[in-house]
C-alpha positions in Angstrom: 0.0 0.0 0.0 1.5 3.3 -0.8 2.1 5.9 1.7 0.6 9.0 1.9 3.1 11.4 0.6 3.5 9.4 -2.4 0.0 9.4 -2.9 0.3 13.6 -2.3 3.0 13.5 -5.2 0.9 11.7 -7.6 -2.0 13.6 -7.1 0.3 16.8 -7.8 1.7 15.5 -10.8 -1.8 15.0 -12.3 -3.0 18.0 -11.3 0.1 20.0 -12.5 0.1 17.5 -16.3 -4.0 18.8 -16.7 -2.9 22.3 -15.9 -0.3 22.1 -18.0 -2.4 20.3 -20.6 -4.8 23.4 -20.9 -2.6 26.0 -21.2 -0.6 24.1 -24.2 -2.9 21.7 -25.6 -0.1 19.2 -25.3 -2.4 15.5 -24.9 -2.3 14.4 -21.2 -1.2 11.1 -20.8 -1.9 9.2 -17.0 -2.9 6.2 -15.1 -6.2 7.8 -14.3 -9.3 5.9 -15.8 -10.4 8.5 -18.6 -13.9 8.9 -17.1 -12.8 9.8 -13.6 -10.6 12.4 -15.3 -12.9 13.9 -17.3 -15.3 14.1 -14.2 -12.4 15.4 -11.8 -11.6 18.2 -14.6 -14.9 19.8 -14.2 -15.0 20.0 -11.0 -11.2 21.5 -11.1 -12.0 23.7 -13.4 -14.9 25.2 -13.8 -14.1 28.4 -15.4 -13.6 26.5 -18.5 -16.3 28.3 -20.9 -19.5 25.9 -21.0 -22.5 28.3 -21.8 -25.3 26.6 -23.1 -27.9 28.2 -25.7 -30.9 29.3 -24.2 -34.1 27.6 -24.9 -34.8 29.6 -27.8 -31.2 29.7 -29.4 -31.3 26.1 -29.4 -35.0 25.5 -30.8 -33.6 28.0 -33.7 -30.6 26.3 -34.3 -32.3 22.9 -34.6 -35.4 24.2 -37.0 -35.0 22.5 -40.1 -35.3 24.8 -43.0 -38.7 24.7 -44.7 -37.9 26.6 -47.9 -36.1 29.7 -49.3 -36.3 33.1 -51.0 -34.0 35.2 -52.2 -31.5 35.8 -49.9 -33.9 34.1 -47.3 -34.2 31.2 -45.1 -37.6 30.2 -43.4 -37.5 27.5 -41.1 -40.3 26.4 -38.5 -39.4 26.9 -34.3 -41.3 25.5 -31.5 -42.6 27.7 -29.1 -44.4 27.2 -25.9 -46.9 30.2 -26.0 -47.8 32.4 -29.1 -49.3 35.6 -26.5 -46.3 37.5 -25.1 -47.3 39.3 -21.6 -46.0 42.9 -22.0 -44.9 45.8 -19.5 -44.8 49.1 -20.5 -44.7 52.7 -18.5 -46.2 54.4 -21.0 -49.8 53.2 -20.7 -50.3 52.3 -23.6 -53.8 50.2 -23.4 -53.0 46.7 -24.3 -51.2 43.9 -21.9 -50.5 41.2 -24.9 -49.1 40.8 -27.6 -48.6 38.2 -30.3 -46.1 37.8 -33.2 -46.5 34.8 -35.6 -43.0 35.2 -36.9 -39.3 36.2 -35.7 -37.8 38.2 -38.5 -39.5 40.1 -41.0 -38.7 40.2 -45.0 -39.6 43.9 -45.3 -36.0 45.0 -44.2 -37.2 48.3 -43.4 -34.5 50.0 -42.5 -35.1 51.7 -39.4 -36.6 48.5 -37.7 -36.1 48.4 -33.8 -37.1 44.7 -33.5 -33.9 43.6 -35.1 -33.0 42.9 -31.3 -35.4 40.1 -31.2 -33.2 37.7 -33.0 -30.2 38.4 -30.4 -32.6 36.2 -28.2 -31.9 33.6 -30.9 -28.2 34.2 -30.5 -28.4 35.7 -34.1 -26.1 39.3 -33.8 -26.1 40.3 -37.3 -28.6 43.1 -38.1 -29.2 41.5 -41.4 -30.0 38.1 -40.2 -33.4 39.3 -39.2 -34.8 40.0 -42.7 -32.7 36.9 -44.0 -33.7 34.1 -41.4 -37.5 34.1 -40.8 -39.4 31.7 -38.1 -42.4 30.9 -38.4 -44.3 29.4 -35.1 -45.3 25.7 -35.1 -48.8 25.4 -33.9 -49.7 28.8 -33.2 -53.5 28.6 -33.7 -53.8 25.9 -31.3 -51.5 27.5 -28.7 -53.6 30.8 -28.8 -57.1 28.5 -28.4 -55.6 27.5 -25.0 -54.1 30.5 -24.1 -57.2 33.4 -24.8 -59.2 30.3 -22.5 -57.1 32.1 -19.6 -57.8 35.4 -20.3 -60.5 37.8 -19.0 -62.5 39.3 -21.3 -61.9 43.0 -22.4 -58.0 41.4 -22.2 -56.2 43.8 -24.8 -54.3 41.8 -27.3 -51.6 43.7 -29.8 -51.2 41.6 -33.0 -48.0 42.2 -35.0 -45.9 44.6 -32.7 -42.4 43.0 -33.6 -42.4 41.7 -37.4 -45.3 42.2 -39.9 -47.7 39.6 -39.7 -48.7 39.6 -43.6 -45.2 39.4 -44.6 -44.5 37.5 -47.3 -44.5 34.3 -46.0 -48.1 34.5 -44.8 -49.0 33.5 -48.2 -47.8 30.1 -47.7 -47.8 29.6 -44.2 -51.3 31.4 -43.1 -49.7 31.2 -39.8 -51.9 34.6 -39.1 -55.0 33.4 -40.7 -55.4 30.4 -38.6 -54.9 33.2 -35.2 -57.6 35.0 -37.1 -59.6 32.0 -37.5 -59.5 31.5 -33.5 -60.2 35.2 -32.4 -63.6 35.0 -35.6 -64.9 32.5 -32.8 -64.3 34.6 -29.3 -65.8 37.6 -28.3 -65.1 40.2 -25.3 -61.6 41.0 -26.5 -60.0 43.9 -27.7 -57.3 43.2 -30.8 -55.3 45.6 -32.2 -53.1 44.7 -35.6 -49.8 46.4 -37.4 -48.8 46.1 -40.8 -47.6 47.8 -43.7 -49.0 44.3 -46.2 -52.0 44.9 -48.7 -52.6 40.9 -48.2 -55.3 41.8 -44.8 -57.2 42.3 -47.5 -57.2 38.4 -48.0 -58.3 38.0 -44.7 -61.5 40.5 -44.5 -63.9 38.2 -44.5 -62.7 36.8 -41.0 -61.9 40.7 -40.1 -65.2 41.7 -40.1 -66.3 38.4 -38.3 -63.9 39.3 -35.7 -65.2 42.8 -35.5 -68.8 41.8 -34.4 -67.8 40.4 -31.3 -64.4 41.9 -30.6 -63.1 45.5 -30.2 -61.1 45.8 -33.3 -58.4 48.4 -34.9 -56.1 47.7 -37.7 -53.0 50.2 -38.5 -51.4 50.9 -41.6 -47.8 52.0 -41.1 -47.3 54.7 -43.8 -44.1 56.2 -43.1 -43.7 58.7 -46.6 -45.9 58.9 -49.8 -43.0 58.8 -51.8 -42.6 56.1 -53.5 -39.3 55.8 -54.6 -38.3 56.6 -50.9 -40.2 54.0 -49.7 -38.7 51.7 -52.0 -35.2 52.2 -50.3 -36.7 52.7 -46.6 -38.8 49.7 -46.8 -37.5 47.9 -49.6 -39.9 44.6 -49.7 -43.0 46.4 -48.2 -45.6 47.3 -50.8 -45.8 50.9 -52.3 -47.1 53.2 -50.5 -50.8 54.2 -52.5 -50.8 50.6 -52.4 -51.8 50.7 -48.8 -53.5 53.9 -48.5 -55.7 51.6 -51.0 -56.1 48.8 -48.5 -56.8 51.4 -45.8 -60.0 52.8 -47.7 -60.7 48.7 -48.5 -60.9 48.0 -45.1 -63.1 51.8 -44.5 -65.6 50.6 -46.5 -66.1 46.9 -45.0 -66.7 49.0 -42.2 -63.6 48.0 -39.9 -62.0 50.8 -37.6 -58.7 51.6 -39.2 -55.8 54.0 -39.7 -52.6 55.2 -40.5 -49.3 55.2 -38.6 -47.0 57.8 -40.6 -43.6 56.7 -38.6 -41.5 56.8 -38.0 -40.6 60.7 -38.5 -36.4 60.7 -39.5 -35.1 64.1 -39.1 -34.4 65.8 -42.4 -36.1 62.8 -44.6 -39.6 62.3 -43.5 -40.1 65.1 -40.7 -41.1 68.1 -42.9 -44.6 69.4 -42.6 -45.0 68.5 -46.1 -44.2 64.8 -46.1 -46.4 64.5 -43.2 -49.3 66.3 -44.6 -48.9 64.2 -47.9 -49.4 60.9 -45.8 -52.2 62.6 -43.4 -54.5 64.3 -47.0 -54.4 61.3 -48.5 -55.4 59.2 -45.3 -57.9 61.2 -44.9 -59.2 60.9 -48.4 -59.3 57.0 -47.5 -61.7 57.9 -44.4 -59.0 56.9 -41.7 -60.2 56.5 -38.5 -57.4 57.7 -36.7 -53.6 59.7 -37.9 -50.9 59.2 -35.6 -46.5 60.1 -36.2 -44.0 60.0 -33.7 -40.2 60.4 -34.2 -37.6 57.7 -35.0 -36.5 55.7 -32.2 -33.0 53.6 -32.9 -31.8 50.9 -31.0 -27.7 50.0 -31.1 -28.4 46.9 -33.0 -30.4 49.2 -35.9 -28.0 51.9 -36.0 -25.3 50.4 -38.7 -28.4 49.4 -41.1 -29.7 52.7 -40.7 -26.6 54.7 -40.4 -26.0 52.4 -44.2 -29.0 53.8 -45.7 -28.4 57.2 -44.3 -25.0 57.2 -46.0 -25.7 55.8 -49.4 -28.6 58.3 -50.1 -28.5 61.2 -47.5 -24.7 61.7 -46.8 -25.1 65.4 -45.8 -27.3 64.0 -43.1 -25.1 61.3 -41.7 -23.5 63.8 -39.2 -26.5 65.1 -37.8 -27.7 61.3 -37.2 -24.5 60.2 -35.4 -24.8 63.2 -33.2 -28.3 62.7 -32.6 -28.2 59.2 -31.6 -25.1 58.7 -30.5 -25.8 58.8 -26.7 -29.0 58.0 -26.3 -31.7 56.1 -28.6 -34.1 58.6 -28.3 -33.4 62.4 -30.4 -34.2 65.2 -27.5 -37.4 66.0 -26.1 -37.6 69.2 -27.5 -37.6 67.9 -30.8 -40.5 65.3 -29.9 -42.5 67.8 -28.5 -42.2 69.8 -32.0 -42.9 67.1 -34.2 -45.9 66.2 -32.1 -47.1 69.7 -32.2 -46.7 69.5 -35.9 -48.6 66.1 -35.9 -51.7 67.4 -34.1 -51.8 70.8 -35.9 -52.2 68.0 -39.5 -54.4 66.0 -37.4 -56.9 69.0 -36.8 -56.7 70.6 -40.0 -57.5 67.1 -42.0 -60.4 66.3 -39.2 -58.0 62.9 -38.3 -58.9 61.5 -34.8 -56.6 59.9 -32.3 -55.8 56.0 -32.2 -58.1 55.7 -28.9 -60.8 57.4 -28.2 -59.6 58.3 -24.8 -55.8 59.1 -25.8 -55.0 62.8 -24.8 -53.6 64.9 -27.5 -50.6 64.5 -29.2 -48.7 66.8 -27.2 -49.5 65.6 -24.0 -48.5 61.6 -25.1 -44.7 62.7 -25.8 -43.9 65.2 -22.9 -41.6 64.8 -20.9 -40.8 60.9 -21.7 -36.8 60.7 -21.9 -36.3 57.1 -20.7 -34.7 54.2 -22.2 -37.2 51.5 -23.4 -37.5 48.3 -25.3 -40.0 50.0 -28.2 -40.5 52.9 -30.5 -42.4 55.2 -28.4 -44.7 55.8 -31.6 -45.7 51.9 -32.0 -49.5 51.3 -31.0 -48.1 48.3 -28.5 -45.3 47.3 -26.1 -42.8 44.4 -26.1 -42.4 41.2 -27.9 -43.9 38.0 -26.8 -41.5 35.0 -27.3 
């Protein structure tokens, strides 16, 4: 039987050959059963770098891929629940929200929600209009979920990634959530999109709007079209969906416009916003409503891009601007939603709710950080 300082040496000498092992990836060779070493190495060292994906990361990685576009992957990810409980301070009146897909094809380029896919372990800014999920089971999800709700439950549909994107065509993935509010009442839904495809699903719309408090918005951001066409570059044309705003007028649906967001020195003149407010109006809009740009970190090199392929002059003033802080200065909020309400009044526009104080009153005085463009109609991203 060996004595105990020889069994102290040999413990040293394995200890000091893993050590050594690490540091210069030379093979370690000992009399220590290869199990037992492995399991005494993590308990040795456990700063060695082990991090795991989180759950989402890793049902991304695994999705298989479903099909392609150009330049774009869409692949299917499993996901426990499709309504997203939100927090926000700005009290705004909805407490859910739902998004049937993570990425949007639209690329616009000022899009906040690019953050989303960093929950995915995705960082490039690009990857979120190039790898599309779409949610497995969705409708069936939401049938179990909306059974836990209380009626008069404020649901925000569409608040991260356009749910008529392209790949609803295929997928329907927001038909079949339509299909499941068409046979609820009691609830109040609120959607977002910039797509002329609602259209498609009017029929189930107007259904939904018998039994349900409903209110569709039309992000409009600039009636010019060849603007658009670099802003949003895969979104439809702009008259395209002031068209689909007076379709959805006449089926008698409460609907309107959302002209933002307002980028200094591009869209924030009083004559881009009056072109997108006149011709709202003409469409019988319900409601007008504009707020200025908001830019996360993770949107700032696509936007900064797009700033300095087509407004160089401007790229200064933007890196100024949102250099410290996401948000451009109060003062300048409290202008543009001057600006907005004087348009408002003098096309007879209303308010997106009925009891939302004026236009003014909404931006003053709001200087913190948070997760969403002040201007969106709803708060933060389900998962």
């Amino acid at each position: 039987m060996p004595a105990i300082g020889e069994i102290s040496i040999r413990m040293h000498t394995i200890l000091g050959v893993a050590l050594h092992s690490l540091l210069t990836g030379l093979e370690v060779r000992t009399r220590v059963p290869i199990g037992e070493y492995k399991a005494n190495m993590k308990s040795l060292f456990p700063i060695i770098d082990e991090r795991k994906p989180t759950r989402l990361a890793k049902a991304a990685a695994d999705a298989p891929l479903d099909s392609t576009g150009f330049l774009t992957e869409y692949r299917p990810i499993q996901t426990r629940s499709v309504i997203g409980k939100t927090e926000s301070k700005r009290g705004f009146p909805f407490t859910h929200s739902i998004n049937p897909y993570r990425g949007c094809e639209f690329g616009c380029r000022y899009c906040y929600a690019r953050y989303t896919h960093e929950f995915l372990e995705l960082r490039s800014p690009e990857e979120f209009e190039q790898k599309i999920y779409f949610k497995e089971n969705a409708a069936w999800l939401l049938e179990q979920e909306l059974a836990r709700l209380k009626p008069g439950t404020e649901i925000a549909l569409g608040t991260a990634t356009d749910p008529y994107q392209p790949l609803e065509r295929k997928q329907k993935i927001t038909r079949s959530l339509l299909e499941v509010f068409a046979r609820k009442s009691g609830f109040k839904l609120g959607m977002v999109t910039k797509s002329t495809l609602v259209l498609r699903d009017l029929d189930l719309l107007k259904k939904i709007a018998e039994g349900n408090k409903l209110t569709v918005h039309l992000t409009v951001t600039t009636a010019n079209a060849r603007l658009a066409r670099i802003l949003e570059p895969r979104a439809p044309r702009p008259d395209l969906r002031i068209r689909t705003l007076a379709r959805l007028r006449a089926a008698g649906l409460r609907a309107g416009v959302l002209c933002s967001p307002l980028m200094p020195g591009i869209t924030d003149s009083r004559a881009s916003i009056d072109a997108v407010a006149r011709a709202s109006a003409a469409a019988g809009a319900s409601f007008f409503s504009a707020g200025a740009l908001f830019l996360k970190p993770c949107s700032q090199p696509t936007f900064f891009k797009f700033v300095r392929d087509h407004f160089p002059d401007k790229l200064a003033d933007y890196e100024h601007r949102y250099g410290q802080s996401a948000f451009v200065s109060p003062e300048y909020r409290k202008r543009m939603a001057d600006l907005v309400e004087s348009i408002c009044l003098e096309h007879k526009l209303g308010h997106r709710y009925s009891d939302q104080p004026s236009v003014g009153e909404e931006f003053a005085g709001v200087t913190e950080a948070v997760e969403l463009q002040p201007w969106l109609p709803f708060a933060q991203v389900g998962t």
